[in-house]
N, C-alpha and C positions, 0 to 999 in steps of 0.2 A: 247274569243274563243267560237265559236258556235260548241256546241255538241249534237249530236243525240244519245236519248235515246231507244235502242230496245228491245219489248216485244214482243209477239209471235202471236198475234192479227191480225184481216185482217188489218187495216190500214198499217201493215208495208209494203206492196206494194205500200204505197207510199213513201218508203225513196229511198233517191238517194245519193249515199255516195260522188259523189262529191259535194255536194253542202255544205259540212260541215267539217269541221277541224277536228275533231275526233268523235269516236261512242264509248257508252258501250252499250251490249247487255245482256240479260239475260239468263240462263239458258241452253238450248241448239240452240242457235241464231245461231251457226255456221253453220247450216244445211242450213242458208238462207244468211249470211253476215258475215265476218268477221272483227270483231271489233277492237280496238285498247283494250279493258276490256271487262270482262264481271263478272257479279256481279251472284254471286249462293248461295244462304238463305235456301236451303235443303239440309235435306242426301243424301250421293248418292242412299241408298237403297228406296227412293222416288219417285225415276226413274225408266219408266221399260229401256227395256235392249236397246232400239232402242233410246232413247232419251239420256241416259245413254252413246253411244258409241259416239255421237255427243259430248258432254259436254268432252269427255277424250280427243276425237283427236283434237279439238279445241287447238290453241298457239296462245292467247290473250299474250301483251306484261305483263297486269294484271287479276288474278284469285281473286276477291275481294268477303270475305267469312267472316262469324263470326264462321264456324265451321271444327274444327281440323281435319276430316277426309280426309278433303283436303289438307293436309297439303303437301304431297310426291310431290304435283306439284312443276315443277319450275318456274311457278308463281303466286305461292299462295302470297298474300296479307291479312292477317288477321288485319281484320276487328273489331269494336265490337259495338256493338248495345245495347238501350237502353232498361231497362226492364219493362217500359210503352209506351201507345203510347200514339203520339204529342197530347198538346192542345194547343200549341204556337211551332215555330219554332225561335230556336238560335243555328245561325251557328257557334257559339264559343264555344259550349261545345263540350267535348271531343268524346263520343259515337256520331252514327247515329240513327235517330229515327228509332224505327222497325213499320212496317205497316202487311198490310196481302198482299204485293207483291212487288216485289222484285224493280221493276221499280223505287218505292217511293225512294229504299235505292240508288237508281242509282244516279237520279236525283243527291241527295247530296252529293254523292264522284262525280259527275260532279262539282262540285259549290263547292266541298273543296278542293279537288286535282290536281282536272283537270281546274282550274280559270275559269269554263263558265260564260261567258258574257248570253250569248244563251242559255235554253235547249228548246230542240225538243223532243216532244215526239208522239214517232211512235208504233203503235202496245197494245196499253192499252188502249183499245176500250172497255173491263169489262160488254160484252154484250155475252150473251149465255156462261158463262165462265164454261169450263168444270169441276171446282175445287173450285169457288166460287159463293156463292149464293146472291142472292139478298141484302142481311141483308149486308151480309160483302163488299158486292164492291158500297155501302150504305157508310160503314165506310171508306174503299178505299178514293172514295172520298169528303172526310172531310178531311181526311188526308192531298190528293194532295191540295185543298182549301188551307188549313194552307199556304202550301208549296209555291203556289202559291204567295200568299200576301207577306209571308216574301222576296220571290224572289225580287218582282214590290220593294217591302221597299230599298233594295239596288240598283234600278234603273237597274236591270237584269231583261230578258225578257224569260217568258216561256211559249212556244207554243206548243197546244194539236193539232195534226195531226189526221185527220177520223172523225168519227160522233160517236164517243162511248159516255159515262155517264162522262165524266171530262170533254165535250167540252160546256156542260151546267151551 
């Protein structure tokens, strides 16, 4: 299954939802595409109130979360994550790794839930990022790296879309 990953980033003007069997998106993606999931790793109170009303009226078929707040949706999917991050990835353990964005955690409920053969990732380009700094989308991607490898290790393919810091 080829699944497209979306973050909020200029590259997501390059996804094109037909070309792909399903999408999860993150956060308030709904404002640009509507996905089959969408993965949210914050409180609502995190949100101001315009990014906030996208993420509510949004009906994902899944609401995939590690945090109870969300819980009143009807499609909340609780989620739960690891309380380090990766230095190895193994898709057989029970939790998700946690990163500093949300895309990371996407990725792997694409590759555990969702069987992708494919991921595409649109929109995590981690250039001018309004919320993280250099240091961290540094750690970012190490992260997606791990990720990466373990993917190729199972003869799965993952393709970084844009010119952002993961296409290096």
């Amino acid at each position: 299954m080829k699944i497209a990953i979306l973050g909020l980033g200029p590259s997501l003007e390059l996804y094109h939802p037909e070309d792909f069997d399903s999408a999860i998106g993150v956060n308030d993606i709904w404002r640009y595409h509507q996905p089959e999931a969408i993965v949210c790793l914050n409180h609502r109170s995190t949100f101001n109130n315009d990014r906030l009303k996208w993420i509510d009226i949004a009906k994902p078929k899944y609401f995939y979360t590690q945090i109870a707040n969300w819980s009143s949706r009807s499609d909340y999917v609780k989620i739960e994550l690891t309380n380090y991050f990766p230095h190895e990835i193994n898709f057989n353990q029970a939790k998700f790794y946690k990163s500093y964005c949300s895309p990371f955690v996407a990725c792997q409920i694409a590759l555990r839930f969702h069987q992708a053969t494919e991921v595409h990732l649109f929109g995590v380009d981690l250039l001018n990022h309004p919320h993280l700094d250099r240091s961290l989308c540094e750690k970012i991607k190490k992260h997606f790296d791990l990720l990466k490898t373990a993917i190729e290790k199972e003869n799965r393919k993952f393709i970084v879309h844009g010119d952002g810091i993961l296409k290096t």
